[in-house]
PATI-736017 format. One line per 10 residues: for each residue y, x, z of C-alpha. Coordinates in steps of 0.001 Angstrom, whole numbers, plus 500000, padded with zeros to 6 digits. Layout:
N
Y X Z  ...;
This chain:
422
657859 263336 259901  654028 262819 259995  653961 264216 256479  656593 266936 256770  654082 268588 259704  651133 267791 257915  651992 269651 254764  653764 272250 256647  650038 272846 258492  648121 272584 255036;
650359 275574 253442  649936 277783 256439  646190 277402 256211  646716 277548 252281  648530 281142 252691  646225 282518 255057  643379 281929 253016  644988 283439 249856  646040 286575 251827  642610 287295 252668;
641866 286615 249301  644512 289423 247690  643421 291522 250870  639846 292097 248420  641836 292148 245680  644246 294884 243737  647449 293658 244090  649432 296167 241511  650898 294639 238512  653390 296339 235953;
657037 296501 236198  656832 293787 239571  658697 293785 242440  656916 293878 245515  657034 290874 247871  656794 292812 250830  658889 295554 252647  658824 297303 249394  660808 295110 247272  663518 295162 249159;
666901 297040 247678  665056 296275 244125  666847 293984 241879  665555 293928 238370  662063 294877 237850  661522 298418 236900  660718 299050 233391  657854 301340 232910  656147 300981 230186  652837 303119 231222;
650013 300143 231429  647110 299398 233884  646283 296329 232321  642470 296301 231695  641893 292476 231750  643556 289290 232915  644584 289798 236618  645834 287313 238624  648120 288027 242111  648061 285346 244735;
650479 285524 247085  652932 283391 248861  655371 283719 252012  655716 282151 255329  658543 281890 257401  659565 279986 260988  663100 279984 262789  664727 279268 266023  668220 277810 265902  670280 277697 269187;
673894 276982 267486  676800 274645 268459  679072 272823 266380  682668 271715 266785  685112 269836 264629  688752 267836 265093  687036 264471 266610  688129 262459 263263  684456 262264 262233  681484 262187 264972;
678921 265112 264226  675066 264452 264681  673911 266075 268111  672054 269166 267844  670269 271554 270277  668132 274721 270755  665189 274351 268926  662382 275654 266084  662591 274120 262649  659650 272848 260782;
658220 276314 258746  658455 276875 255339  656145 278193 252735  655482 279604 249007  652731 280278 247099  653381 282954 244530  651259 283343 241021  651592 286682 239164  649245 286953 236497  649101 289890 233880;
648064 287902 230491  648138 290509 228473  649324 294651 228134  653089 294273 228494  652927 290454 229431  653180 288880 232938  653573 285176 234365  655443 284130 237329  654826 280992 238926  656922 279834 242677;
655890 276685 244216  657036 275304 247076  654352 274097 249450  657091 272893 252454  660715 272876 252448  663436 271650 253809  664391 268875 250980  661244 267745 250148  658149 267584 252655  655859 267499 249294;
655269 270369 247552  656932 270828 244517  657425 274049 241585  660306 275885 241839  660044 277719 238017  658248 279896 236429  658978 282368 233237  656959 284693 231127  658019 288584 231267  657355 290625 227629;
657794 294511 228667  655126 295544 225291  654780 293603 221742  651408 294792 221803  650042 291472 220959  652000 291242 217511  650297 294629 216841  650068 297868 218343  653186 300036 218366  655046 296568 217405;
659057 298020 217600  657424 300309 220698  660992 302175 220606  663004 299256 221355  660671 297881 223906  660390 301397 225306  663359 299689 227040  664062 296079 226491  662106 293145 228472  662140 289412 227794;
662132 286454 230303  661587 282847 228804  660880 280228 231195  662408 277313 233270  663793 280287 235876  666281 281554 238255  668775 283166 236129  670153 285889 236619  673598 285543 237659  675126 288541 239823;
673246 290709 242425  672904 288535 245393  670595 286364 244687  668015 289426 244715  668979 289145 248364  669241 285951 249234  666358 283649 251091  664313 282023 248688  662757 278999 250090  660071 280846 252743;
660483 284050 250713  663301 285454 253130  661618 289470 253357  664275 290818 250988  667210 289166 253231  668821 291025 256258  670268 288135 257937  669094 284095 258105  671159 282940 256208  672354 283384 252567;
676123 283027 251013  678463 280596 252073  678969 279846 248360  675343 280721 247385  675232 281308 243258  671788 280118 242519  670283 277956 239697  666877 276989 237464  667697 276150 234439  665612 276436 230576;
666245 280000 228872  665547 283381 228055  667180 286713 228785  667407 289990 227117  667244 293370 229234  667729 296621 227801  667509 299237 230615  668186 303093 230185  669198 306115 231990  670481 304294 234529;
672786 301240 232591  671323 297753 232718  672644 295372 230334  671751 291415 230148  672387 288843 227939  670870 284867 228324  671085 281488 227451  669743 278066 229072  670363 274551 228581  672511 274279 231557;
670385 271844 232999  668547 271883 236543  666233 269282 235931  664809 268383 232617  664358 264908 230908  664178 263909 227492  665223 260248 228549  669196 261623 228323  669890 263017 224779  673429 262784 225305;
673769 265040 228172  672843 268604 226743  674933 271682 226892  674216 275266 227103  674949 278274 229419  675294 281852 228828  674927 284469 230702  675442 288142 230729  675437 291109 233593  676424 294630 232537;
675513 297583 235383  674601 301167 236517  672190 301763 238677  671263 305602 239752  669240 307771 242553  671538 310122 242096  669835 312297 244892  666699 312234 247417  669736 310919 249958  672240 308583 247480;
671890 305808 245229  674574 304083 243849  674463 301021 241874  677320 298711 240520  676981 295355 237999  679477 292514 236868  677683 289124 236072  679323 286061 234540  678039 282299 234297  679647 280025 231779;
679005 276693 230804  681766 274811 228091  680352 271255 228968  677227 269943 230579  676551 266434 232373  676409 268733 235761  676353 272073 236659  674588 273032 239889  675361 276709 240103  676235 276599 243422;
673819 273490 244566  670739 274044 243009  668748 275394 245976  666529 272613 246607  664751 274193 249616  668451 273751 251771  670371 276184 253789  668925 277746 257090  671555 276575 259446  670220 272918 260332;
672258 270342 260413  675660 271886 261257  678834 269928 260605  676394 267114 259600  677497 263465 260189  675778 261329 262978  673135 259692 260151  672162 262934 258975  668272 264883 258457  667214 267687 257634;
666238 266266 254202  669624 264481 253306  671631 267332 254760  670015 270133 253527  673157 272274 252060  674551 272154 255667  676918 275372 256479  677218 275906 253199  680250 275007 250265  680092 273374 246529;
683775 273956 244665  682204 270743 242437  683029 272635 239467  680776 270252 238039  681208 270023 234145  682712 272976 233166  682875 276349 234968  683092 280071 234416  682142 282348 237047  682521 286003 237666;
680603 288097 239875  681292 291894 241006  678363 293428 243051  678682 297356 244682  675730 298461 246305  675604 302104 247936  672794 303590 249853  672759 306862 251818  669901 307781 254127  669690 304797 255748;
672887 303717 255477  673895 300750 252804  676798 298923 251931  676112 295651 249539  679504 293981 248422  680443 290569 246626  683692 289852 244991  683403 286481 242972  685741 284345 240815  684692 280491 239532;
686536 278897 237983  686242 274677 236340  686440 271285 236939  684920 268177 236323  684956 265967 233401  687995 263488 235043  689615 266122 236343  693265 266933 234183  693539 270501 235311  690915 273456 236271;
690339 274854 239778  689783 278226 240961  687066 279171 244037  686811 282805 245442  684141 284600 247305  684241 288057 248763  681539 289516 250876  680384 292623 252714  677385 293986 254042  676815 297274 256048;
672809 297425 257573  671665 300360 258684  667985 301244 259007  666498 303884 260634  663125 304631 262985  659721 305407 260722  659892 304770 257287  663118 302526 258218  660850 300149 260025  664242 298562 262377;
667382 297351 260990  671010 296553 262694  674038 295114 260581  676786 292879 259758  678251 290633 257339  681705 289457 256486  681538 286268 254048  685159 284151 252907  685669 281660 250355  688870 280252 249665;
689375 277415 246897  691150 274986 245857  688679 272304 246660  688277 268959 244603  690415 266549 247551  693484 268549 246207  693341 271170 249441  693614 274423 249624  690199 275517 251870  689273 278746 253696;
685694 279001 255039  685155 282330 256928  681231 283613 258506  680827 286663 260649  677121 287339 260767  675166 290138 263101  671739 290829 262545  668991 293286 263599  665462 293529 262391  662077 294857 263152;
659145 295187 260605  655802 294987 262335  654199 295589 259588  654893 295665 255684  654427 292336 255095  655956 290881 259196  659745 290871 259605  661354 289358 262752  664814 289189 262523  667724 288024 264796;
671093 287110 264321  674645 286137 265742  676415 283894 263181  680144 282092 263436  681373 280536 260858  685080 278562 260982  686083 275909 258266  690642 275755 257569  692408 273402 255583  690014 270520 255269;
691693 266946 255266  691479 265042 258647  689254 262683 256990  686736 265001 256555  683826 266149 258475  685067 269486 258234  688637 269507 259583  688654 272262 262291  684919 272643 262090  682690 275320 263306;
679584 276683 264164  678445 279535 266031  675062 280526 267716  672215 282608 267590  669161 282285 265249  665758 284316 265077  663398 284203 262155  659617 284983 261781  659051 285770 258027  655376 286853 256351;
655449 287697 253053  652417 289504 250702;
């Protein structure tokens, strides 16, 4: 515990003296999104391919972010839960490296300086972006790249639209509510991915090695996923914007797949439904669900998005399907989601909305499983870079076996977030 508090105190002194740092700084890089109030609603980076570059620039930045959790759990009896009360939770923190290399070629670098599953810090990925060819020679296949951009790096891939929205770690800006999806479709893994962007349609296609960490001392457990995300994505007016994608994640055979475990930095609804020798570290996926689809798996992901004034609707509709390697026959997990957040006040500085999040899935002990979250949130930017954000979440588990932790659980409560992000 010493150490959690320790490191938690040297990255909050870390990212105030880097913001004062940028604060002298410019801060503008080429097709970026924003890690402030100004990303949010992006998804892809924009693909512009007018330069500033002059010479090597780098962009410190990082994110900050503190919660208070007052939530109660419940489940049959069969298993004892871990007590919990109303409380803060230890803060988290990033530290964000952007550096423009070269005229059409950026580096991303996320480490995590305190998090939930591992008090040390640690590197989340990296990747290199390619918007220009310039450095093969000028004018290098200019008409191609006029709209095509290249990620290669050990990254998060880019598997439907939610994860654009989702809480990364301390990097929870871009995220109306606390916490992310029940079943939350995130994973680094080795690869590259093609974008080709134009008039509007956005079209995807990537490989990786299907693996979250990386070894050499395994030869025998390599495999390969592809992805691919076809979309539209319009301001069709000064008032609407409309934009609609379908993403899918497959993976033939690899020695584990953690699409939908792979978030290190753990869930933001401590300890909930946890057994009585549970912490924060060894329970860190708490409130959320894992189909174990863990060899093979194919997964399909719908994502609407609508915006008018300050009115938006963001909606999920998701389909995995797998097993794992013992497993005779394939099982099917599906997600549906639906958010409607309306912001209004100057320059849309306060939010209010609500979210509607099932799964249902045939889950590895040979149930059939419904988990169902109802989630109200409001939010307030003090500034560009300050978000505080409350919430009302309850979330109700059906169908689990009495032996398990879950049978008849729930949680319910409210949380409250302090996030700084520049």
């Amino acid at each position: 515990m010493k150490t959690i508090i320790k490191n938690s105190a040297i990255a909050l002194l870390l990212l105030v003296g880097v913001h004062t740092y940028a604060q002298k700084n410019n801060r503008s890089l080429d097709n970026y999104r924003e890690p402030d109030k100004s990303g949010i609603n992006v998804f892809e980076a924009s693909k512009d391919i007018i330069s500033t570059f002059e010479n090597v620039k780098v962009r410190i930045g990082g994110s900050s972010t503190l919660q208070f959790q007052a939530v109660d759990h419940e489940n049959s009896g069969a298993v004892d839960l871990i007590a919990i009360g109303s409380n803060f939770n230890l803060a988290t923190a990033n530290l964000d490296l952007d550096v423009a290399l070269y005229d059409g070629i950026r580096m991303h670098l996320r480490t995590y300086l305190s998090s939930r599953n591992h008090p040390e810090p640690y590197v989340k990925g990296g990747y290199f972006q390619i918007d220009k060819l310039e450095f093969i020679k000028p004018g290098f296949m200019e008409d191609i790249m006029k709209y095509a951009t290249i990620k290669v790096g050990h990254m998060e891939n880019n598997y439907g639209d939610a994860h654009f929205r989702r809480t990364d770690n301390a990097q929870a800006i871009y995220n109306p509510f606390v916490g992310n999806l029940i079943m939350d479709g995130f994973t680094t893994e080795v690869g590259a991915e093609v974008y080709y962007q134009r008039d509007g349609f956005i079209g995807m296609v990537g490989f990786s090695n299907g693996k979250l960490n990386q070894s050499v001392d395994k030869p025998d457990t390599g495999g390969a996923s592809f992805l691919a995300k076809l979309g539209y994505d319009k301001q069709i007016n000064d008032d609407l914007r409309f934009r609609l994608t379908g993403s899918i994640y497959n993976t033939g055979k690899v020695a584990n797949s953690y699409l939908y475990s792979a978030d290190r930095a753990g869930s933001r609804y401590y300890l909930v439904l946890s057994p009585t020798t549970a912490t924060t570290k060894t329970s860190f996926r708490s409130g959320r669900y894992d189909p174990r689809l863990s060899n093979q798996i194919t997964a399909i992901m719908f994502n609407p998005f609508i915006k008018y004034k300050g009115l938006e609707f963001f909606g999920t509709v998701e389909s995995a399907k797998g097993k794992g390697a013992a497993e005779p026959e394939k099982r099917v997990a599906n997600q549906y989601a639906a958010e409607l957040i309306y912001r209004f006040g100057n320059t849309e500085n306060f939010y209010l909305g609500g979210r509607y999040n099932q799964v249902d899935s045939e889950d590895i002990s040979g149930s059939d499983v419904e988990i169902s979250r109802f989630q109200l949130g409001a939010g307030w930017f003090m500034t560009r870079n300050i978000l505080l954000k409350a919430e009302y979440v309850n979330q109700k588990y059906d169908g689990f076996n009495v032996g398990s932790i879950l049978n008849e659980g729930k949680f319910n409560g409210l949380m409250a977030e302090a996030v700084i992000s520049f």
